[in-house]
Structure formats: structure tokens, C-alpha cells
C-alpha positions in Angstrom: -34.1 161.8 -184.0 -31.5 160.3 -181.9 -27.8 161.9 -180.8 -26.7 158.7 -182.5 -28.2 159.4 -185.8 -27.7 162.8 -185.7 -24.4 163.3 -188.1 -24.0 167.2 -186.9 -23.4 165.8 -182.8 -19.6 164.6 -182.4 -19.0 161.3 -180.4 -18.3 163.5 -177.3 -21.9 164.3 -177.3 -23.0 160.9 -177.9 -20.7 159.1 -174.7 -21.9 162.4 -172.3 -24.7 160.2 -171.6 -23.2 157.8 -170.3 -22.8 157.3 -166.6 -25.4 159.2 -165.2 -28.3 157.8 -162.9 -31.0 156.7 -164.5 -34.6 156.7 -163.7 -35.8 154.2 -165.8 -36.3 150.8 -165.0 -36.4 149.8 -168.4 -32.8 151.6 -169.2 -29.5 149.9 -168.2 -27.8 151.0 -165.1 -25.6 153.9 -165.6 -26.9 155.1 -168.4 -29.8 157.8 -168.7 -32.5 157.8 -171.6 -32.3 160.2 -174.6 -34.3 163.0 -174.3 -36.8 163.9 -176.7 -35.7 167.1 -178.1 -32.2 167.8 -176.9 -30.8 170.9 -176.2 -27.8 171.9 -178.3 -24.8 173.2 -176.6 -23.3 176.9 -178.4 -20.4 176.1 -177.7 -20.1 173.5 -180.6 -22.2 175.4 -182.6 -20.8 176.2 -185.9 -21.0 179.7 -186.9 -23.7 180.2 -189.6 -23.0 181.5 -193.0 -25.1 184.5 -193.3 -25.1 186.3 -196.6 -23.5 189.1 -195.5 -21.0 186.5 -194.7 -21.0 185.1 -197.9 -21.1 188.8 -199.6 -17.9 189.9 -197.9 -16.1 186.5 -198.7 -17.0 187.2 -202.2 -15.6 190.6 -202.1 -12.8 189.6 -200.5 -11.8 187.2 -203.0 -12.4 189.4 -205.6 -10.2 191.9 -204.4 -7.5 189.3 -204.0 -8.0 188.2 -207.5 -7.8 192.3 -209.2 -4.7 192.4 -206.7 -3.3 189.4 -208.6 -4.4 190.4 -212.0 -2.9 194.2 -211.2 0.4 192.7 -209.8 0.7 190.5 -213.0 -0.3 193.7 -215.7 2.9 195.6 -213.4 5.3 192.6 -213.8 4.7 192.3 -217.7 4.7 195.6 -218.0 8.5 196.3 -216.3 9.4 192.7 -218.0 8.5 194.3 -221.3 10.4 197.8 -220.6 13.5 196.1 -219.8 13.3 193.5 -222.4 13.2 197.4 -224.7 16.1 198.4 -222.9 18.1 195.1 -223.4 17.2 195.0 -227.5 18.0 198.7 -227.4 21.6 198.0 -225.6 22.3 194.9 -227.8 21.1 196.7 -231.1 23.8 199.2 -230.4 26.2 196.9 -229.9 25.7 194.9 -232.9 26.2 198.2 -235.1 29.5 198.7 -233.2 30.5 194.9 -234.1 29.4 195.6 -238.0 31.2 198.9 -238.3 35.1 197.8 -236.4 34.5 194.5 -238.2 34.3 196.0 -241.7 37.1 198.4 -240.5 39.4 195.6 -239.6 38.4 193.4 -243.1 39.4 196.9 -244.9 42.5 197.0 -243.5 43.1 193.6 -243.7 42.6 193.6 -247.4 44.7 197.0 -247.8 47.4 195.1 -245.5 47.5 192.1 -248.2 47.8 194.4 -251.1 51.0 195.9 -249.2 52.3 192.9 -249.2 51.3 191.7 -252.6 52.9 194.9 -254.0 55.8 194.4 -251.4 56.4 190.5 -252.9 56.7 191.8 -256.3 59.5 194.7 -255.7 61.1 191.9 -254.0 61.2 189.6 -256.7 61.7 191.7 -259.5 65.6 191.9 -259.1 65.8 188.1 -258.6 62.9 187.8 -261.7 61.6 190.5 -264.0 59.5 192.7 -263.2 56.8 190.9 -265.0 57.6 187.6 -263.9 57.5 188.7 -260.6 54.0 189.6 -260.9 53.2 186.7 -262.3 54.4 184.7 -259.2 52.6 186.5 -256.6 49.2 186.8 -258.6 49.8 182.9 -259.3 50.3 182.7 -255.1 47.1 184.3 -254.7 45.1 182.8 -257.0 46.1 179.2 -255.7 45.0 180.6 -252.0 41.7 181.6 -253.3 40.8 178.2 -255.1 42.1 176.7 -251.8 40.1 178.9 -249.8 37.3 178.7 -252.7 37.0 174.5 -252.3 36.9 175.0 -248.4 34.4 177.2 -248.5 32.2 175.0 -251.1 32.9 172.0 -248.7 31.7 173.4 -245.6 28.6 174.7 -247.9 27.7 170.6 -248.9 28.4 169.6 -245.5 25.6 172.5 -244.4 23.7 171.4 -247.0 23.3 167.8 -246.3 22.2 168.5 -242.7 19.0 170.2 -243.8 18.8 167.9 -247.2 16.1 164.7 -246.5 16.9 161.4 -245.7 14.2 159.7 -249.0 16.2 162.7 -251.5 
């Protein structure tokens, strides 16, 4: 086979020729024939993929890839403790937001009841005692229908958001 066939010989190997005496008449000037079987230089030489080659790539790799799969188990596994520690932290949080939040609607409601009580002694020398009851139940009632209609507005508003477009 020729260098120039030859696809593993780089074009530095193929022009090398070039320029040398030649001793054949038959040859251009300058240029010397291709020999028969050429020598290959070791210095271009690739280095050949043994088997223990291959073997230790192998293990290599694999190693690389336990590595990966044991840095990945570690990273879940302290992404799952402190995802524990934050539900934990929140959970007791949340229980302190339920209990001061009923606190403050029981004293709230004790608050309106003192002054419920308090509107009614200070009607009743202006009105009787009963009228004046009758006045500040009749106050409250009209703020809870008020309230009541709000509430029941914001609920259809809510409603119709989830409700289908064909219904």
C-alpha cells in the first residue's frame, strides 16, 4: 500500500519524500520512489489500547460513577434532614399562630360584650332599661347581617372562579 493511501500516515509523512535525490530514471527529479514496505516512525505512533488499558479505564469510570451516585445519596439525604427540620420549625410555629390567634378572637369577643353591656348602662337613663337593650342588640344584629351578606358575597365571588364556563 502506498503512504498516500494509507489513512493512519499524516500529510507530514506523505511530503517527507519529497526533495530527496532520486535514483530512478523513471521518477521525477527531486523526488525519491516509495519504498515497498515503509518503516513506521514511534514517534507518531499512537499508543495501543491494551486491555489492561481498557480494564483500568473501565474501573476508573466506574469509580467516578459510585463517587457520583454516593455524593447524590449524601446531598438527598442532608436535603431531606433539613427539609425535617424546617417542617418541624414551621409546625411549631403554626401552633403558636393558632393558640395567640384564638387568644386575641377571645378577647376580642369578651372586649365587645364589655361594650355591649357598657352601651346599655349608658342608655338606660336616656331610655329604659329595656329599651336600651333593645337598641344595642338591634346595633348588633344589623352588623352581623351586614357582615353576614359580605361574607356570602365574597363566597359567590369564590364560587364562580372554580364554577365552569358551559354551567
Amino acid at each position: 500500500m502506498r503512504d498516500e493511501e494509507r489513512p493512519d500516515r499524516s500529510n507530514e509523512d506523505l511530503g517527507s519524500n519529497v526533495g530527496r535525490a532520486s535514483g530512478s530514471s523513471s521518477e521525477p527529479a527531486g523526488v525519491e520512489p516509495v519504498e515497498a514496505h515503509p518503516t513506521r516512525d514511534h514517534g507518531d505512533a499512537l499508543p495501543d489500547n491494551t486491555a489492561s488499558d481498557q480494564e483500568q479505564f473501565d474501573e476508573s469510570l466506574t469509580e467516578e460513577i459510585a463517587a457520583l451516585i454516593d455524593d447524590g445519596r449524601t446531598y438527598a439525604e442532608a436535603e431531606l434532614t433539613f427539609r425535617k427540620t424546617q417542617a418541624s420549625l414551621a409546625g411549631r410555629k403554626i401552633g403558636g399562630i393558632i393558640v395567640f390567634s384564638v387568644l386575641a378572637i377571645i378577647l376580642l369577643h369578651l372586649t365587645l360584650i364589655a361594650l355591649a353591656v357598657g352601651m346599655v348602662l349608658a342608655l338606660e337613663p336616656l331610655i329604659t332599661i329595656w329599651g336600651a337593650i333593645g337598641v344595642v342588640v338591634g346595633a348588633l344584629l344589623l352588623g352581623v347581617i351586614v357582615l353576614g351578606l359580605k361574607v356570602r358575597s365574597n363566597a359567590l365571588d369564590l364560587a364562580s372562579l372554580f364554577k365552569d364556563e358551559s354551567e
